[in-house]
N, C-alpha and C positions, 0 to 999 in steps of 0.2 A: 321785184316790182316792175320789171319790162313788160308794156303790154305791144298784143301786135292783134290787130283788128282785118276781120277780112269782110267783103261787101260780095255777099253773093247775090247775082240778080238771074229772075225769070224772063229772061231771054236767048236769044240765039248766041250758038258760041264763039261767034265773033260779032256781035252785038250789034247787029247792022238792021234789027228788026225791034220794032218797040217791045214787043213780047204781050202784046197787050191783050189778044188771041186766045192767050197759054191760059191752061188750069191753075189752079193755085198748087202750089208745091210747096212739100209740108218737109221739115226738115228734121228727121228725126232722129239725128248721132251727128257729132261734128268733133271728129278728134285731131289734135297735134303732137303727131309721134317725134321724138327727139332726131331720129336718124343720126350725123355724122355726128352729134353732142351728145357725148355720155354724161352722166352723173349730173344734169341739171330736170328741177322738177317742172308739169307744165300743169296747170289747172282753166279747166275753161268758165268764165265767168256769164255768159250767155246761157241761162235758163231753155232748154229744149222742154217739147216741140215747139219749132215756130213755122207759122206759115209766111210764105209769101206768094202775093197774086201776081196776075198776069202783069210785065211788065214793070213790079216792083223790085227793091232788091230792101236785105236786110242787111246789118251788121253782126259777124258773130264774133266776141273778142275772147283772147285768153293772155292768162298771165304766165309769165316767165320767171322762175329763180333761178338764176345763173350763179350765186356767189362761189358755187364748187369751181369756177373757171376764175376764181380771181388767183392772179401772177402769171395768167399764161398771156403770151404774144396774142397779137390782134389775130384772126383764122379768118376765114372763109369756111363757112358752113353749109349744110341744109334741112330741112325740117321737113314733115310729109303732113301735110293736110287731108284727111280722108272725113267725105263730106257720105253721111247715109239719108235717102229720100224714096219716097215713093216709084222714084226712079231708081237704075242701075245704080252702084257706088262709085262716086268719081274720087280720082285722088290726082293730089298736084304735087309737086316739087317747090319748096322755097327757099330761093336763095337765101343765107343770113350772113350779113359783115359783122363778125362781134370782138369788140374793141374795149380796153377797159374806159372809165369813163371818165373825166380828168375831177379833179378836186375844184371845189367851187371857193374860192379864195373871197369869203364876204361872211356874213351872219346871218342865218334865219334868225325870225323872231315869230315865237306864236304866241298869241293870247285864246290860252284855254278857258273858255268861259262857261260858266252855268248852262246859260241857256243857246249861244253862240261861239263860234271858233271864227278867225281872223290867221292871216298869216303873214308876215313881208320878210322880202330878202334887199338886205342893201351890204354894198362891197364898196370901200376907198373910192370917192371923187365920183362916184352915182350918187340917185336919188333914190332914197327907198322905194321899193316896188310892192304892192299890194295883190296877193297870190288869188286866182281863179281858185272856188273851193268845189262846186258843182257842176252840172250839166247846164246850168241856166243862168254860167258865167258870175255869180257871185263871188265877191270878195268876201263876205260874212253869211255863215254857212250854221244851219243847226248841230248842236253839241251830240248827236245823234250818232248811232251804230246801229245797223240791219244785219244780223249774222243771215249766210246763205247757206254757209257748211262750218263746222268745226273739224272734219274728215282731215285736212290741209293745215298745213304750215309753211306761213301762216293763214291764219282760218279767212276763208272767202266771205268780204263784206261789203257791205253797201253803203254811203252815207250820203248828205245831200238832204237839199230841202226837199227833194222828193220823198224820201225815207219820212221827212216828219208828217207831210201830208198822210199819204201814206194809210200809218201807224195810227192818225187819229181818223181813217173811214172803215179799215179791217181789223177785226179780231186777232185775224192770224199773222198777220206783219205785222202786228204790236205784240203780240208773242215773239218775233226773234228780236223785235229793236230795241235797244236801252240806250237812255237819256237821262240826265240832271246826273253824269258824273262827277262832277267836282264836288255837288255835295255828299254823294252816293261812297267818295271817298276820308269822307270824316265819321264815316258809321262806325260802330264798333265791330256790327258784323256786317261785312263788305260782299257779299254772295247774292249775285242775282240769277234770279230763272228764268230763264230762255229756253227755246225750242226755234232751233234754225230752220229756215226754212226746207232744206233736204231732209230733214231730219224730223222723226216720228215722236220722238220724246224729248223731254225738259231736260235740262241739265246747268249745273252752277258753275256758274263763271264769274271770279272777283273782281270788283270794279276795277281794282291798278290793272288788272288786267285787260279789259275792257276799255278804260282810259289807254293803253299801251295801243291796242289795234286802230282806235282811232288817228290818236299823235302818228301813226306808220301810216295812213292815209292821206297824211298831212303833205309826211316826206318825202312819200312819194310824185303826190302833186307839186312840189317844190323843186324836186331832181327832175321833173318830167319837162314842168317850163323853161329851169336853165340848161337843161341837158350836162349835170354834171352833178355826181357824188358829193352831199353836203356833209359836213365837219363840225363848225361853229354853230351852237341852238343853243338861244334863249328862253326861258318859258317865262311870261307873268304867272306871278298867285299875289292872290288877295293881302292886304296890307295888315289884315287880321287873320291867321292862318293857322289851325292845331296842329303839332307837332306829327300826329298819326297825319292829317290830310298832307303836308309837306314831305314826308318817307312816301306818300304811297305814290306821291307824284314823285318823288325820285325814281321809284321802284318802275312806274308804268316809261318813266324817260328810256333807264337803263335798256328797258325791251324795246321800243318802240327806236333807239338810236342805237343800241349798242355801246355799253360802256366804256370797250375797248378802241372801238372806231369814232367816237366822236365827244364833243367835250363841250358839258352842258353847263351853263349858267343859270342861277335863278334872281329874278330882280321882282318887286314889288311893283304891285301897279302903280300907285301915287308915283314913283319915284322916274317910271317908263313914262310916264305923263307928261315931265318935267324935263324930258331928256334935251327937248326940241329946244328951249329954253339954254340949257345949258348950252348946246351947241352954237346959239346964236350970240 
């Protein structure tokens, strides 16, 4: 879930001109070769082609899984960035420090909701903290998933109020997005149809699972803020709850945390309502 973003701009290569002159520069391959890191996987999350005009610059980010490097010593790394355009190919060198990441000694707490997700992390003698969920700085974020690829593991997504906007002006981005999990997880049959965005055809994917990709979008915005491996997670569910919709949310936990790495409580809404209450 590491990501690393790079800002490519249309200008001169030591940036001392606005670029503003330049043609548009169309960017069309952007790959991140592992170089000195073996056995870790890289996915880029930035949709090609993209243009950029004179003097602008873009963002292109990609994802990192590293967990095949978990136990080893902190290294000093490098990665090779090779950018394809209408121009010659350039390629750079990047440095990497990779270090494992410390344990975050406090509780997540999420409230998966119908229609909305919430997140906060609070640790001994803090005050609880209310997590960023999207791009437009929300603390409460739509219950929403955008698949971009299922190709990847895990599969490349998108969520965000943008994804719900979205979803209700295109055809085709409400083709890969699913929403109203929570209830989607008390069906008898849990199987939705999607068609990812890279991708030509439909294909079923079950809501726990689905629930699962979101809750790991969660976690990762939550390790990103505190820069550190989270352990303790809470989930609300509803104070009237079917036995299948409670397994399936155990089920979408286990993936989205990891059973063995991390250790999940479940509490009732009513009773997280009250908590403030008791502590006072």
């Amino acid at each position: 879930g590491q990501r690393l973003s790079f800002q490519l701009h249309n200008q001169s290569e030591d940036g001392r001109d606005t670029g503003l002159n330049n043609g548009t520069l169309v960017v069309e391959q952007a790959e991140l070769v592992a170089g000195t890191l073996s056995g870790i996987s890289i996915q880029r999350l930035t949709q090609l082609p993209i243009e950029i005009e004179g003097g602008a610059s873009h963002v292109v980010e990609f994802e990192l899984d590293l967990s095949s490097l978990q136990g080893q010593p902190p290294v000093l790394a490098s990665l090779g960035l090779r950018v394809a355009t209408i121009l010659p190919v350039r390629e750079w060198k990047v440095p990497l420090k990779v270090r494992p990441m410390p344990i975050y000694e406090g509780v997540v707490a999420i409230d998966f909701g119908s229609s909305n997700s919430c997140c906060a992390v609070w640790s001994l003698g803090n005050e609880p903290e209310l997590l960023v969920l999207d791009e437009h700085k929300a603390v409460v974020s739509p219950t929403a998933v955008r698949y971009l690829t299922l190709e990847t593991t895990p599969p490349g997504i998108e969520t965000g109020a943008r994804v719900k906007r979205l979803a209700a002006e295109y055809a085709d981005i409400a083709a890969s997005t699913a929403d109203r999990l929570k209830q989607r997880l008390s069906d008898v049959d849990q199987q939705l149809s999607i068609r990812p965005e890279k991708d030509a055809r439909w294909v079923e994917r079950r809501a726990s699972e689905v629930a699962a990709d979101y809750l790991r979008s969660i976690r990762h915005a939550a390790e990103k803020a505190k820069g550190a491996a989270l352990r303790d997670f809470i989930l609300t569910h509803p104070a009237r709850c079917s036995l299948r919709q409670y397994s399936r949310l155990r089920e979408a936990l286990a993936q989205a945390f990891g059973s063995n790495n991390g250790r999940v409580r479940f509490m009732q809404e009513p009773i997280a309502a009250l908590i403030d209450f008791f502590v006072e």
